[in-house]
C-alpha positions as CSV (number, residue, x, y, z in Angstrom):
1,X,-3.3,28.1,8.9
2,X,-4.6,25.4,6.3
3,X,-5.6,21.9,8.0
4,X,-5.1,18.7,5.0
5,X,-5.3,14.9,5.6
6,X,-4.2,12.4,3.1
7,X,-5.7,8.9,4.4
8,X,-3.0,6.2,3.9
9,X,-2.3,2.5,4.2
10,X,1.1,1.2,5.7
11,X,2.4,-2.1,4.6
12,X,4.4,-4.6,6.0
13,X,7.2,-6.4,4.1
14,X,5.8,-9.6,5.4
15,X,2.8,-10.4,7.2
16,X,3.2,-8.9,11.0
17,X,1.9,-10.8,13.7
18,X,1.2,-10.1,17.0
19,X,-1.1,-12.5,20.1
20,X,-3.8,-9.8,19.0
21,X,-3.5,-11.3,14.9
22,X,-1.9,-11.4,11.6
23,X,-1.9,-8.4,9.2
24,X,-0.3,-7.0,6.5
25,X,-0.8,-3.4,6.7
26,X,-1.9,-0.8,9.1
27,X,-4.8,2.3,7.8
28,X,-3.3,5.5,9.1
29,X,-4.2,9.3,8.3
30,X,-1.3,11.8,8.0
31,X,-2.2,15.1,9.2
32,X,-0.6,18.6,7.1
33,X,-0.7,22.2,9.1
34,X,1.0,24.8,6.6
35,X,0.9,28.8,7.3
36,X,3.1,30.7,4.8
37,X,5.7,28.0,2.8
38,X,6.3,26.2,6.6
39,X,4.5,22.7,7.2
40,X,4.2,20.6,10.2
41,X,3.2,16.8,9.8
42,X,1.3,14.2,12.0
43,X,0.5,10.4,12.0
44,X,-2.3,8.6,13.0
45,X,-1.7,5.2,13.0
46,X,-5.0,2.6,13.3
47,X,-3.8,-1.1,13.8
48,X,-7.3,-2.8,14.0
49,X,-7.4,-3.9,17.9
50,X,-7.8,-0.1,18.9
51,X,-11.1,0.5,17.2
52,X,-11.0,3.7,15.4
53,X,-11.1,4.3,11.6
54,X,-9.9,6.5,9.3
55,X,-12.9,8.0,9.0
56,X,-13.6,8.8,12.2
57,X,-10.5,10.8,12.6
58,X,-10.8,12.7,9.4
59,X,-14.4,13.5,10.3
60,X,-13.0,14.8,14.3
61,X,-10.3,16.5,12.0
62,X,-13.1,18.5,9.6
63,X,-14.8,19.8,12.9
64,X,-12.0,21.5,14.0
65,X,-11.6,25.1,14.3
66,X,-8.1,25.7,14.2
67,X,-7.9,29.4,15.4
68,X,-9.7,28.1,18.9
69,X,-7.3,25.5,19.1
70,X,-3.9,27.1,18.4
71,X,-2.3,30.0,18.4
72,X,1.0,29.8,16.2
73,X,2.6,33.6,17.3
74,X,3.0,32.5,20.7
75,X,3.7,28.5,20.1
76,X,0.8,27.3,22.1
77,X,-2.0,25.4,22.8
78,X,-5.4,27.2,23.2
79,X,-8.3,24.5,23.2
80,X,-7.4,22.1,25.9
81,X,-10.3,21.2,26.6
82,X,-11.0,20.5,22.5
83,X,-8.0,18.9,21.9
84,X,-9.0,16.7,24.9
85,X,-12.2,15.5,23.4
86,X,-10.8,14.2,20.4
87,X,-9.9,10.3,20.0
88,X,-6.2,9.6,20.7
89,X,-5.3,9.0,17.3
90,X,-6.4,12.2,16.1
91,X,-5.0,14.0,18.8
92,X,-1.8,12.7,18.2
93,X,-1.6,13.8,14.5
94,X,-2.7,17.4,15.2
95,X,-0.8,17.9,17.6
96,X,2.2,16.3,16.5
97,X,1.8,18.1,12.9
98,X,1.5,21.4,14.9
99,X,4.7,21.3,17.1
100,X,6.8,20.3,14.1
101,X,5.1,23.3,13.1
102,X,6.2,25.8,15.5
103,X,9.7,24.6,15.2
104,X,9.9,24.8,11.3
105,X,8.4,28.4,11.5
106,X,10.7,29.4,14.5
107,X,14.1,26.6,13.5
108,X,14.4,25.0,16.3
109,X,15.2,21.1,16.7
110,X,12.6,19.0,18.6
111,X,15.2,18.4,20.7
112,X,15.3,22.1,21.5
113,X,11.3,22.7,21.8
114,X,11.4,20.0,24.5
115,X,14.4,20.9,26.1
116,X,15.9,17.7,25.8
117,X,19.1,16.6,25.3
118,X,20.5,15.4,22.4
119,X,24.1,14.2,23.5
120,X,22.6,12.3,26.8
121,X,22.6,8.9,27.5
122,X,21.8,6.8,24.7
123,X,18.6,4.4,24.8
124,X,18.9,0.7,23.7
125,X,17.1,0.6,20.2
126,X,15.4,-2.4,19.3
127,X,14.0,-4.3,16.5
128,X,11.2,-6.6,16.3
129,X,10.8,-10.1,15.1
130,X,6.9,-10.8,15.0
131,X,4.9,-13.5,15.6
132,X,6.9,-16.5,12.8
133,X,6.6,-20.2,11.1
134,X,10.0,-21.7,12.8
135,X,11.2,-21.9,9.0
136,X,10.5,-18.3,8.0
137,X,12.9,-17.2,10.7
138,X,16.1,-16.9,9.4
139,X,15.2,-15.0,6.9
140,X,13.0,-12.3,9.2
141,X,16.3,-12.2,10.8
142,X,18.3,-11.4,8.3
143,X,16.1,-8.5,7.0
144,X,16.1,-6.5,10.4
145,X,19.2,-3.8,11.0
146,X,21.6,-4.9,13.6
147,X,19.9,-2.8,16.5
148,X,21.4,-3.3,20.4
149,X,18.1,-5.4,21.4
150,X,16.2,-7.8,19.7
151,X,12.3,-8.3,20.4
152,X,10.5,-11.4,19.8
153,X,6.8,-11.3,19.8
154,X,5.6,-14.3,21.4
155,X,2.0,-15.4,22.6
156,X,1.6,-18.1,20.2
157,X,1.5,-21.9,20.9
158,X,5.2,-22.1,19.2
159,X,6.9,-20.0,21.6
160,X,8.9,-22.5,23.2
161,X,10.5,-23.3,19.7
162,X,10.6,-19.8,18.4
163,X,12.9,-18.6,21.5
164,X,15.1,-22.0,20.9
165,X,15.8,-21.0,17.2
166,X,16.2,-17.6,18.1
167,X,18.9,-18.1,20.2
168,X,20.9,-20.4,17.9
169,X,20.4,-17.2,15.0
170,X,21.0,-14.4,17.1
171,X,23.6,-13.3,19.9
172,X,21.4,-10.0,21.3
173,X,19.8,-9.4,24.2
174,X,16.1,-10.3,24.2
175,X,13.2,-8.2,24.9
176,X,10.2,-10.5,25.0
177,X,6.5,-8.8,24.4
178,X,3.4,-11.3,24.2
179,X,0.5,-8.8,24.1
180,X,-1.5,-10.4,26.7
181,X,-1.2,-13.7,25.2
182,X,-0.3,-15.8,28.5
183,X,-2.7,-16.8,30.4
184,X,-0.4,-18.2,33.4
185,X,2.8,-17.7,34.7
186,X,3.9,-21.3,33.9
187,X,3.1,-19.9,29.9
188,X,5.5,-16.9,31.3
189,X,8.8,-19.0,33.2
190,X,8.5,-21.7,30.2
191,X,9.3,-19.1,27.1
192,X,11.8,-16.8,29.6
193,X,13.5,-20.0,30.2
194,X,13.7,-21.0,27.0
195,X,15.2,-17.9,25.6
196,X,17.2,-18.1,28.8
197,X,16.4,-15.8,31.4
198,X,19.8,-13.7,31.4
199,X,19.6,-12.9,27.9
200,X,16.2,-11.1,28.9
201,X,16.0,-7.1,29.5
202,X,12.6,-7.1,29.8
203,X,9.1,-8.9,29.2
204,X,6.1,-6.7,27.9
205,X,2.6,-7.5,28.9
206,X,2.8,-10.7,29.0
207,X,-1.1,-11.6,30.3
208,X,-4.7,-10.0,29.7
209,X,-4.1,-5.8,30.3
210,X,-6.5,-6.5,33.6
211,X,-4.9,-9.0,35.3
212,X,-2.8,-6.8,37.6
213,X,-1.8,-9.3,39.9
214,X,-0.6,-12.2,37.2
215,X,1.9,-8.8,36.4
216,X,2.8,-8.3,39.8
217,X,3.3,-12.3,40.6
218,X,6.0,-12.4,37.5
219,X,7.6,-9.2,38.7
220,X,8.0,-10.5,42.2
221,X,8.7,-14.3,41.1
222,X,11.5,-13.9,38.3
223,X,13.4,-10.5,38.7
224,X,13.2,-9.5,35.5
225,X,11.6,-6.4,34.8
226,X,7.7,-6.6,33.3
227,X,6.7,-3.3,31.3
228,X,2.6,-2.8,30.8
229,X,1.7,-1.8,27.7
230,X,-1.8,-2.4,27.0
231,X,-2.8,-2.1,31.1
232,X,-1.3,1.5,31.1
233,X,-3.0,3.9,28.2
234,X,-2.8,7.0,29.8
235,X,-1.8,9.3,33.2
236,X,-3.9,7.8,35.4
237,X,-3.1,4.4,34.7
238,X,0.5,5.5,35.1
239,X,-0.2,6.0,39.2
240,X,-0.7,2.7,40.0
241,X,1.9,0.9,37.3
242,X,4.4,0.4,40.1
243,X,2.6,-2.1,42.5
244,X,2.4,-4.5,38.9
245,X,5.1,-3.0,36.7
246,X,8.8,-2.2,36.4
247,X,8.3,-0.1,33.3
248,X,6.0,1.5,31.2
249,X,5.5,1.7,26.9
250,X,4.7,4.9,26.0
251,X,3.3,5.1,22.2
252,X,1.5,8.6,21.0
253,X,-1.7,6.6,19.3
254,X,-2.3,5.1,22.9
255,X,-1.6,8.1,25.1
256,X,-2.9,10.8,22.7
257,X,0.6,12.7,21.5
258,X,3.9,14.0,22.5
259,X,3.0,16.2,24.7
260,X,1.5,14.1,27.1
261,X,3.7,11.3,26.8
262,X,6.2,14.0,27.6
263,X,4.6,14.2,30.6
264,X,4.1,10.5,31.2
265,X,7.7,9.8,31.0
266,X,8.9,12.6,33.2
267,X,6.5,11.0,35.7
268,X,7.4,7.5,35.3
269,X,10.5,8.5,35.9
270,X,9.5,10.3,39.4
271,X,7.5,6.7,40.2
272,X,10.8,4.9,39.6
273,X,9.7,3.1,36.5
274,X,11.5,2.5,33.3
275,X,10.6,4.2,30.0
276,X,10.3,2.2,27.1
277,X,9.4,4.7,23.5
278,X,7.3,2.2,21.5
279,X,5.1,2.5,18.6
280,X,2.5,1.1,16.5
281,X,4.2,0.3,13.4
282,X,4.2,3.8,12.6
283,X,6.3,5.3,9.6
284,X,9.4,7.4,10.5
285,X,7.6,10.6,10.9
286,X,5.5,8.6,14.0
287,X,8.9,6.8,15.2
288,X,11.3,10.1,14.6
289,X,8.8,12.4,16.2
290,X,8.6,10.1,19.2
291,X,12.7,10.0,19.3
292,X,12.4,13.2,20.3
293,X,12.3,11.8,24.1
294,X,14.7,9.2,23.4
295,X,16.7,11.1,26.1
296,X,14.1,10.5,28.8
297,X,14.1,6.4,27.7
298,X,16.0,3.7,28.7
299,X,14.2,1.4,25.5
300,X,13.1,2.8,21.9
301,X,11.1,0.7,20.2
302,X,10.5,2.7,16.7
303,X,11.2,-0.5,14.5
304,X,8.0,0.7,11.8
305,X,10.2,2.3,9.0
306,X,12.2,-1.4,9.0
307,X,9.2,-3.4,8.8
308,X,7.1,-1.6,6.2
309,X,7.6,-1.5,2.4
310,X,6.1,1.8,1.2
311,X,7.1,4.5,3.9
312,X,5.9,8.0,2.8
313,X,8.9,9.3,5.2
314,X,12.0,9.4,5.8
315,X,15.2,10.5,7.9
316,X,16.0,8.1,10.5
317,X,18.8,5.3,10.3
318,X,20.2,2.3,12.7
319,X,24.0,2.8,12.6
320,X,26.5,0.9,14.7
321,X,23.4,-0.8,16.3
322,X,21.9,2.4,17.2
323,X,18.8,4.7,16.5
324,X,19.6,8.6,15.2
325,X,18.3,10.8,12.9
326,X,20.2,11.5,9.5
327,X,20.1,15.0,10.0
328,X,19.7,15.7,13.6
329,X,20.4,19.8,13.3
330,X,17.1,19.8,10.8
331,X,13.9,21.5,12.1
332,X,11.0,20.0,13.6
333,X,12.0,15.8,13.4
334,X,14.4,15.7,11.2
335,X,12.1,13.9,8.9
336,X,11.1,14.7,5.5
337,X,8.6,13.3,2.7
338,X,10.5,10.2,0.5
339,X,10.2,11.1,-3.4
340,X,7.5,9.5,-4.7
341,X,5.7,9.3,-1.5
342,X,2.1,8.5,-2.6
343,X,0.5,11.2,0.2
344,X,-2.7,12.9,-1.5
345,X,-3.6,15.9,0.8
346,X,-6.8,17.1,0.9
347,X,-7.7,20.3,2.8
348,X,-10.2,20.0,5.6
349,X,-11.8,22.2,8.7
350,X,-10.4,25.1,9.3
């Protein structure tokens, strides 16, 4: 099995911002396992407020002994405890890269490896509107597919008139996310109200990831449901989500890969939370290998491939306002390198 990494940098068609700063571009590290002609592919996606480099998962990625790790005849995982140690990011990619693996070498569908069900109940996609100048709006707007929800990142001093122009542009439901940018629930009731509160599926994290009980006053207060993001990472923030939170966002950079945010969502579910699938501006390989759970979501929030220019994938589409994959009876994710994809791979570890 041959390990490669070709270190990458996603960019935005316009400068994305978010309450945690502007950007144009995120680093991220695409992962290749290949054993005989079939390939599996991960992501790694860095957006600078989680603190790891590109480097630092390439270097966890040349220390890894593969045969310890995985062990490809039987499709499974050997090194739990290794794959454990490593960072989430490169978690993520290796094991992403090595389930779309097993399924290319045995042709199955990711739908089939998990078990899940492709015909269910569909999930409301979404799109996301980031952080905007009043006047650059309308034409954000009119760049984003027509997608069942629209988000609106907020956390900014302009919220009030952001939500107030939105609504005049656009007739979807609103999902409102301020990545810990309110400090107070008066922040909170005045942008709800202003994008009027029953337009609005859901807020996301609207205050500082440890204040639990701001969360659990606005869930209490409004009746609208409040999904952590940033205040749940992982399982064990997951157990406690339901005295602050009526959902949770699950992204593989932040939980550490698919199969554990397999396991997430199956247990939010049993806590009686809502499942949001979100990302971090991935490419479509990121967003269409976490689509695979789309059937265990009520929210999918895999926006990346429409809000970056230079995509080194492809395969996933917005038709009739909702998320699918072009070829959904392909291998693995259904996703497949764009020609003229600008990946150099370069083989690592072993």
């Amino acid at each position: 099995m041959e390990l490669a990494v070709a270190p990458f940098r996603l960019l935005f068609n316009h400068p994305f911002g978010t309450a945690h700063g502007l950007r144009d571009g995120t680093d991220s590290v695409f992962v290749r396992l290949k054993v005989d002609g079939a390939c599996g592919y991960g992501e790694a996606t860095l957006p600078p407020y989680i603190e790891y480099s590109q480097s630092a998962v390439i270097d966890e990625l040349k220390a890894i002994e593969l045969k310890s790790v995985f062990n490809l005849s039987q499709g499974s995982f050997l090194g739990g405890a290794v794959l454990d140690r490593l960072c989430p990011p490169t978690r993520t990619a290796l094991t992403m890269a090595y389930i779309e693996l097993i399924c290319s070498v045995k042709e199955l569908s990711i739908n089939s490896y998990f078990q899940m069900d492709a015909n269910g109940p569909r999930a409301r996609a979404m799109v996301t509107l980031g952080h905007s100048d009043i006047d650059d709006i309308p034409l954000k707007l009119s760049e984003l597919p027509q997608s069942e929800v629209l988000k609106v990142k907020l956390g900014a001093a302009n919220d009030v008139a952001v939500m107030e122009r939105v609504k005049l542009l656009d007739n979807r439901p609103l999902f409102l996310d301020a990545n810990q940018g309110w400090r107070s629930l008066a922040e909170a009731e005045a942008a709800i109200h202003a994008a009027g509160p029953e337009r609005v599926l859901g807020v996301e994290q609207p205050f500082p990831k440890d204040r639990w009980d701001l969360h659990k006053a606005l869930k209490d207060r409004l009746g609208i449901p409040v999904y952590g993001d940033e205040s749940i990472q992982g399982p064990a923030d997951l157990e406690r989500a339901p005295e602050a939170f009526d959902g949770v966002n699950l992204k593989l950079v932040k939980c550490g890969g698919l199969d554990i945010a397999v396991r997430m969502a199956v247990r939010a579910r049993e806590l009686g939370l809502k499942v949001m699938l979100g990302s971090m501006s991935e490419s479509s390989l990121g967003s269409g290998a976490m689509f695979a759970l789309a059937d265990a979501a009520d929210l999918l929030d895999l926006d990346g491939p429409w809000l970056i220019k230079n995509d080194p994938f492809e395969g996933l589409r917005m038709l009739n306002g909702l998320l699918e994959r072009v070829d959904p009876s392909a291998p693995g994710f259904g996703i497949r390198l764009r020609p003229g994809h600008g990946l150099v791979f370069a083989p690592v570890g072993g």
